[in-house]
C-alpha positions as CSV (number, residue, x, y, z in Angstrom):
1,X,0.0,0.0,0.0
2,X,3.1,2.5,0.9
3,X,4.4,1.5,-2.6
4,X,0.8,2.8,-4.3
5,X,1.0,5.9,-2.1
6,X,5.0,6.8,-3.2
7,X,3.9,5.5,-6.6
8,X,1.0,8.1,-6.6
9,X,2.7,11.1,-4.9
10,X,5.5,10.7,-7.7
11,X,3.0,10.5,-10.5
12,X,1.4,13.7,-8.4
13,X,4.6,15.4,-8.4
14,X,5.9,14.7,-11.9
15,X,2.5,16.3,-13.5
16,X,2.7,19.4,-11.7
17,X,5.9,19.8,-12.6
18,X,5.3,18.9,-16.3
19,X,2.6,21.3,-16.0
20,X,5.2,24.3,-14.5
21,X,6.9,24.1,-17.1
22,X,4.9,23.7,-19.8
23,X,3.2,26.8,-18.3
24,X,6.8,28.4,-17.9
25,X,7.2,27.9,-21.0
26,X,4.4,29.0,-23.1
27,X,4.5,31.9,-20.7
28,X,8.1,32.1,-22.8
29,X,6.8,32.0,-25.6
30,X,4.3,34.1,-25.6
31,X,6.6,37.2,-24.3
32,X,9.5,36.2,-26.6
33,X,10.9,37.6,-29.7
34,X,9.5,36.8,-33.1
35,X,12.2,35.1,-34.9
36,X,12.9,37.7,-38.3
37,X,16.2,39.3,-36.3
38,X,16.6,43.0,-37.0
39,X,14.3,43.7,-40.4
40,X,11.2,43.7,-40.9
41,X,9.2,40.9,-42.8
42,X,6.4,40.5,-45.8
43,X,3.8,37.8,-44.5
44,X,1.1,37.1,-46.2
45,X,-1.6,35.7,-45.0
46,X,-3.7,33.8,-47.6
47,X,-7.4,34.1,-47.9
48,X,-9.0,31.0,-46.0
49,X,-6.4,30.3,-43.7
50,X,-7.0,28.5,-40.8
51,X,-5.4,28.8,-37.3
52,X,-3.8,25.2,-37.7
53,X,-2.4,25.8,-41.3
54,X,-1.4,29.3,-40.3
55,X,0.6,28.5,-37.4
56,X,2.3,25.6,-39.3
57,X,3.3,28.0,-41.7
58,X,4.6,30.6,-39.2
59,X,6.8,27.7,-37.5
60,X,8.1,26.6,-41.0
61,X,9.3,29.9,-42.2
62,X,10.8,30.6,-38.6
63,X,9.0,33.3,-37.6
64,X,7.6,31.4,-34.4
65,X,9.5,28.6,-32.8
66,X,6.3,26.7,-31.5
67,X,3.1,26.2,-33.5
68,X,1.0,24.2,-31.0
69,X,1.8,27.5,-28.4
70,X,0.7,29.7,-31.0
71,X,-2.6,27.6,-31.4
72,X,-3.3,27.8,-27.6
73,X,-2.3,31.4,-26.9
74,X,-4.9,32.0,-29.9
75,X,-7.5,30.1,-28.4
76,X,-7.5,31.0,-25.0
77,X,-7.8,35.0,-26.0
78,X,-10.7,33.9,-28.5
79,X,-9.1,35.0,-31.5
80,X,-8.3,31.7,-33.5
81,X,-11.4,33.0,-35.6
82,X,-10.7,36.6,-36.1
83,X,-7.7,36.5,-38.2
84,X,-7.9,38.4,-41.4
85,X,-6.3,37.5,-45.0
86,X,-4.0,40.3,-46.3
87,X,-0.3,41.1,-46.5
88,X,1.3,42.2,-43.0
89,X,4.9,44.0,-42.2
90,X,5.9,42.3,-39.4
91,X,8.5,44.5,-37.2
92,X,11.4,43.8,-35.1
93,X,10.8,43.4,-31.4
94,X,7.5,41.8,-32.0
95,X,6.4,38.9,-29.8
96,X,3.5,35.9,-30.6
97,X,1.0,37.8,-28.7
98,X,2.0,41.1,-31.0
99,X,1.9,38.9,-34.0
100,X,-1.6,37.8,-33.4
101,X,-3.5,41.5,-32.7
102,X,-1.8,42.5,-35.8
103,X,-3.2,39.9,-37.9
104,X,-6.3,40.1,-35.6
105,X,-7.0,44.2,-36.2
106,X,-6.4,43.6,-40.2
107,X,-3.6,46.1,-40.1
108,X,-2.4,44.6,-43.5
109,X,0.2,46.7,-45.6
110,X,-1.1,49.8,-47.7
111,X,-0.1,50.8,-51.0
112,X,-0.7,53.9,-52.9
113,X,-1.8,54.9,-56.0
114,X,-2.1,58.5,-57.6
115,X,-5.1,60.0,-59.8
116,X,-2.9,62.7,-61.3
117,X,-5.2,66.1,-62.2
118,X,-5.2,66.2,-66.1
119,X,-4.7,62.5,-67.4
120,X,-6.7,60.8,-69.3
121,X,-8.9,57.2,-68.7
122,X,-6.3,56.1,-71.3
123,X,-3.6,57.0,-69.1
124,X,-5.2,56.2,-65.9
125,X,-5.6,52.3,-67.3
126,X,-2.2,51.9,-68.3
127,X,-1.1,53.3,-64.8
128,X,-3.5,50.7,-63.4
129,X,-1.9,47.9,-66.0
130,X,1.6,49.0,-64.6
131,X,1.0,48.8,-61.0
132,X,1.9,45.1,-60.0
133,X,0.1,45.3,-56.3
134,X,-3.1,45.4,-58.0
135,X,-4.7,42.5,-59.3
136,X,-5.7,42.9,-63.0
137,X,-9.3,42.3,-63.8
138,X,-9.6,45.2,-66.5
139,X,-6.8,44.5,-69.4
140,X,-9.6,42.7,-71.4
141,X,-12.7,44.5,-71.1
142,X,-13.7,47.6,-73.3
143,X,-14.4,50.9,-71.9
144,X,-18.4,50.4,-72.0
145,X,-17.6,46.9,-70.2
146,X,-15.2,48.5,-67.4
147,X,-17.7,50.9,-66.6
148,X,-20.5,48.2,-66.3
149,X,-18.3,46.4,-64.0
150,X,-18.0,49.4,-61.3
151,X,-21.1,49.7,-61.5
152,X,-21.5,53.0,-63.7
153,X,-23.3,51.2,-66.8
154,X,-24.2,53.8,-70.2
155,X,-21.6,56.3,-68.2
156,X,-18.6,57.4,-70.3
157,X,-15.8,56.7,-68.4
158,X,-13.5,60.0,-69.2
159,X,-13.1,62.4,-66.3
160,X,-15.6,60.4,-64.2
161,X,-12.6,59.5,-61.5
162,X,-11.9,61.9,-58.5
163,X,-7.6,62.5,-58.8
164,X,-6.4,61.9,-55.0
165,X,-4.3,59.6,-53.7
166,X,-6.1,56.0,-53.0
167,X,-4.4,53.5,-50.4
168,X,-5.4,49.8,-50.7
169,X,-3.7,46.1,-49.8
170,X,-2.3,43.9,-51.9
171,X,-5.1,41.8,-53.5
172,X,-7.2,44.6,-54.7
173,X,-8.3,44.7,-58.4
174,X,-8.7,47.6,-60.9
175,X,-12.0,47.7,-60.8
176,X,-12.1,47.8,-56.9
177,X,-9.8,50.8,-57.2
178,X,-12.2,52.4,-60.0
179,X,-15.0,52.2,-58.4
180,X,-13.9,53.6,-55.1
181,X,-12.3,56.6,-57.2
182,X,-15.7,56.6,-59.5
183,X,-18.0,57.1,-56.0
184,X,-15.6,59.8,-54.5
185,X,-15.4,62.0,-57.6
186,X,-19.9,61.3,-57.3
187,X,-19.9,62.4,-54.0
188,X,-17.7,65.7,-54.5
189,X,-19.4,66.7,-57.5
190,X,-22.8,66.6,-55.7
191,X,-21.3,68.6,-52.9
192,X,-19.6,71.1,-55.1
193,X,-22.7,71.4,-57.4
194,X,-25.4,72.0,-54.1
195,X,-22.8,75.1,-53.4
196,X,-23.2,76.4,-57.3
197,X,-23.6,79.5,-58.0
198,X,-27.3,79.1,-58.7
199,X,-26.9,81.9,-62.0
200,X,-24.4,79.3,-64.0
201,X,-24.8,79.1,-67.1
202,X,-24.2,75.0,-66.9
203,X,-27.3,73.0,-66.2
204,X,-25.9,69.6,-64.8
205,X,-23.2,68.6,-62.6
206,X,-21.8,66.7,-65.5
207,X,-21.7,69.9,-67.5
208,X,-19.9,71.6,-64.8
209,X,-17.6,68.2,-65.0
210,X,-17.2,68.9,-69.0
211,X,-15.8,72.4,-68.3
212,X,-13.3,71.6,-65.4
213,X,-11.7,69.3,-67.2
214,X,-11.3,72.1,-69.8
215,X,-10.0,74.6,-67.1
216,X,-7.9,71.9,-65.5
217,X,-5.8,71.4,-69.0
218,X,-5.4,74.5,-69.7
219,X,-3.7,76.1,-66.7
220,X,-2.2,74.7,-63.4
221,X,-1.8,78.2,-62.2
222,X,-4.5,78.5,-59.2
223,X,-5.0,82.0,-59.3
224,X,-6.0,81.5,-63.2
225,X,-8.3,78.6,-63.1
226,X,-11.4,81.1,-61.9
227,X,-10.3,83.5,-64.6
228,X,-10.4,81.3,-67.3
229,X,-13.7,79.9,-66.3
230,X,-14.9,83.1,-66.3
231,X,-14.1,83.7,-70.2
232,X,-15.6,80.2,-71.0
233,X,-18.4,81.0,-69.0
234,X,-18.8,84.6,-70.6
235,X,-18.3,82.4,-74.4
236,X,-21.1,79.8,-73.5
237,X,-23.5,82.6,-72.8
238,X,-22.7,84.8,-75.8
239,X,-23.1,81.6,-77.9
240,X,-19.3,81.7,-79.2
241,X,-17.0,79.1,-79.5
242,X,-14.8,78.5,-76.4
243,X,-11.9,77.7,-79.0
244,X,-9.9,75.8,-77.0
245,X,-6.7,73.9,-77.7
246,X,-7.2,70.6,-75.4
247,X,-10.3,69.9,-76.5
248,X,-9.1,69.7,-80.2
249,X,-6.2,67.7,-78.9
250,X,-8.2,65.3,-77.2
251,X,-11.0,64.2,-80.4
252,X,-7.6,63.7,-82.4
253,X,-6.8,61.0,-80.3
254,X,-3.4,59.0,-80.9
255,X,-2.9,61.0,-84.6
256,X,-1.9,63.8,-82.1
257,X,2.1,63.8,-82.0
258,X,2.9,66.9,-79.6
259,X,2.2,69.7,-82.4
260,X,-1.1,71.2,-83.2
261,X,-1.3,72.3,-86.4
262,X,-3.8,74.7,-88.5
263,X,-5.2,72.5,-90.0
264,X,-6.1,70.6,-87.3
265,X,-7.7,73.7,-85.9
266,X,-10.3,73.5,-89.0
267,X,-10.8,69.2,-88.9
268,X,-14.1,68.9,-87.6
269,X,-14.7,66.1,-84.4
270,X,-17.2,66.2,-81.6
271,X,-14.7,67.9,-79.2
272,X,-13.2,70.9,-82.1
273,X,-14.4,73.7,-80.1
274,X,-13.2,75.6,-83.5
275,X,-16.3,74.2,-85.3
276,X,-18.5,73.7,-82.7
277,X,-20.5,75.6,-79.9
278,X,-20.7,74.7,-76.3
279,X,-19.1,72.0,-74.6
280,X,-17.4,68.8,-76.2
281,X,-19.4,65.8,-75.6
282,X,-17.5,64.4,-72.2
283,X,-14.8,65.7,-70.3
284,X,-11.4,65.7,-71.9
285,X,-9.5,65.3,-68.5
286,X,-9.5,64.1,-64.8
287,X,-10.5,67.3,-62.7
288,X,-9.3,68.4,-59.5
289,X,-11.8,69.8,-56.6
290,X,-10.4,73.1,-57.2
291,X,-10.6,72.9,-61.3
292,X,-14.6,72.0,-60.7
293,X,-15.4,74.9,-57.9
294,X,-13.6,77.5,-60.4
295,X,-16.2,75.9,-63.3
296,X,-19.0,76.6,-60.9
297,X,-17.3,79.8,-59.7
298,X,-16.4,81.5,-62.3
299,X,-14.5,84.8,-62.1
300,X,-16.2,88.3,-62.6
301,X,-15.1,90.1,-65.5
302,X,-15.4,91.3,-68.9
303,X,-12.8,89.3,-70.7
304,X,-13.3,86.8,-74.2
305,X,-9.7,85.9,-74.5
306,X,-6.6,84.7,-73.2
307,X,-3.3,83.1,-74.9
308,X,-0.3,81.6,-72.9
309,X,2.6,84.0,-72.1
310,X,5.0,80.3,-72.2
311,X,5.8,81.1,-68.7
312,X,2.5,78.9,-67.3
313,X,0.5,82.1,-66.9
314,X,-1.9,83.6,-69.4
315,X,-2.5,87.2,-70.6
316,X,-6.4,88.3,-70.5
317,X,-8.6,90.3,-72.8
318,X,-11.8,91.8,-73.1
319,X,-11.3,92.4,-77.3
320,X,-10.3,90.6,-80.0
321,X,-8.0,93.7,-81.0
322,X,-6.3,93.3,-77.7
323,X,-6.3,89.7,-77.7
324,X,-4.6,89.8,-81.4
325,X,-2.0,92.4,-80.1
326,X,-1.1,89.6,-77.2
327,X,-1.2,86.7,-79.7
328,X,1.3,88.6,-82.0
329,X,3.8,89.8,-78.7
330,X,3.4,85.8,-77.2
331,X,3.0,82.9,-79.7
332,X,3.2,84.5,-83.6
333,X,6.8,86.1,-82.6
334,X,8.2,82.9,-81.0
335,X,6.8,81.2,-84.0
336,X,9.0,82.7,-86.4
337,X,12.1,82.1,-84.3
């Protein structure tokens, strides 16, 4: 009977000190530094994963030196469900515990991506095509179809995304990224167009979208941009042409090689604001905030005219005499050089 009794009491004894350190040592592990020395690591964590698979992975790449710890430590804080796909930067100094609230609070990388004022869809897409974060859903589809796919069917897709700069984790597609920058440039135009003056000549947001694109090619000054509203405005109202260069650059498309030409002054297209009154068709451009408020803003004045000093600013007038006499100091003199 003594012999069951010492038998027992070493059994006893043995567990709880099995169980002391197994506690000693998860309690280790827990606190302990994640194994990626002094640099910061990529991780991605797949779509789907489970806690088992995850962990298995996490001791097999060395980044954790116990799986089963991990398993338990995720368990008992009732986040082995919580985890969220993505790509992570893991840091130096981080522990299991620090490891598992990062992939628990979805704090996955961010990337950025730049809607520049002034480019075109064209030039938007192949930005898109270039960026190798994003997934690429787009490549394939025409213009009518991409626009479907954000959700923006019959909708032309120039101008109709707000320039900013958008921040998104690996794994995001174009069309994700469109269709957030589609819904911001919505919202803002609504918001600028409540604040309108109510006197505008434009009668639709979309419109005032058509002319800012306008305004936002032809100067990057900020003091000009409520100027030259102000002369297209003016134009619109008197029924003249707005005669604008952009515009005609834009409806000639790819035959346009950097040099605009008389002739293609006279070519007729939808958007030769020679030929035609009012406003091209769509917008030629992405607009800024500031390029739409001027188009709904327009200056106070008298002036018809401007022409480019070459300097990035423009010269103003009210008369085609005065306008001629700034065309001949500015462009026709520099011409014949």
């Amino acid at each position: 009977m003594k012999r069951i009794i010492y038998l027992f009491s070493a059994i006893c004894v043995f567990t709880v000190g099995v169980a002391a350190w197994l506690v000693y040592d998860y309690t280790a592990f827990t606190g302990s530094s994640l194994g990626i020395g002094m640099h910061s690591v990529k991780y991605i964590v797949p779509v789907g994963s489970s806690m088992t698979s995850l962990s298995k992975r996490l001791e097999d790449d060395g980044i954790i030196s116990n799986r089963h710890y991990f398993g338990i430590m995720a368990r008992f804080d009732g986040t082995a469900n919580q985890i969220k796909a993505g790509e992570y930067d893991i840091l130096p100094g981080m522990n299991p515990r620090d490891l598992m609230q990062l992939f628990v609070k979805g704090k996955v990388k961010q990337y950025s991506l730049t809607i520049v004022e002034g480019r075109t869809f064209k030039q938007l897409l192949a930005d898109l095509h270039n960026n190798d974060i994003l997934q690429h859903d787009l490549p394939e589809l025409t213009n009518q179809q991409i626009m479907e796919k954000i959700g923006a069917k019959g909708q032309h897709p120039e101008g109709m995304f707000y320039p900013d700069t958008y921040y998104f984790p690996r794994g995001t597609s174009e069309s994700q990224f469109l269709k957030r920058a589609y819904w911001v440039m919505q919202n803002k135009l609504a918001k600028l167009w409540d604040q309108r003056e109510k006197s505008s000549v434009l009668k639709t947001p979309y419109e005032a979208l058509i002319l800012a694109s306008i305004i936002e090619k032809e100067t990057a000054v900020a003091a000009e941009r409520q100027k030259i509203a102000g002369v297209f405005i003016r134009r619109l109202k008197k029924g003249m042409r707005l005669q604008t260069d952009p515009t005609v650059i834009y409806g000639m498309g790819d035959s346009y090689n950097g040099d605009i030409r008389f002739r293609d002054l006279k070519r007729d297209t939808p958007y030769n604001t020679y030929t035609r009154k009012g406003l091209p068709p769509t917008p030629i451009a992405m607009a800024g905030e500031a390029a739409i408020y001027a188009a709904l803003h327009p200056a106070k004045g008298n002036e018809l005219y401007f022409v480019a000093r070459n300097d990035g600013t423009h010269v103003f007038s009210d008369t085609l005499k005065k306008h001629n006499r700034a065309v001949d100091k500015y462009q026709r003199k520099r011409n014949r050089k």
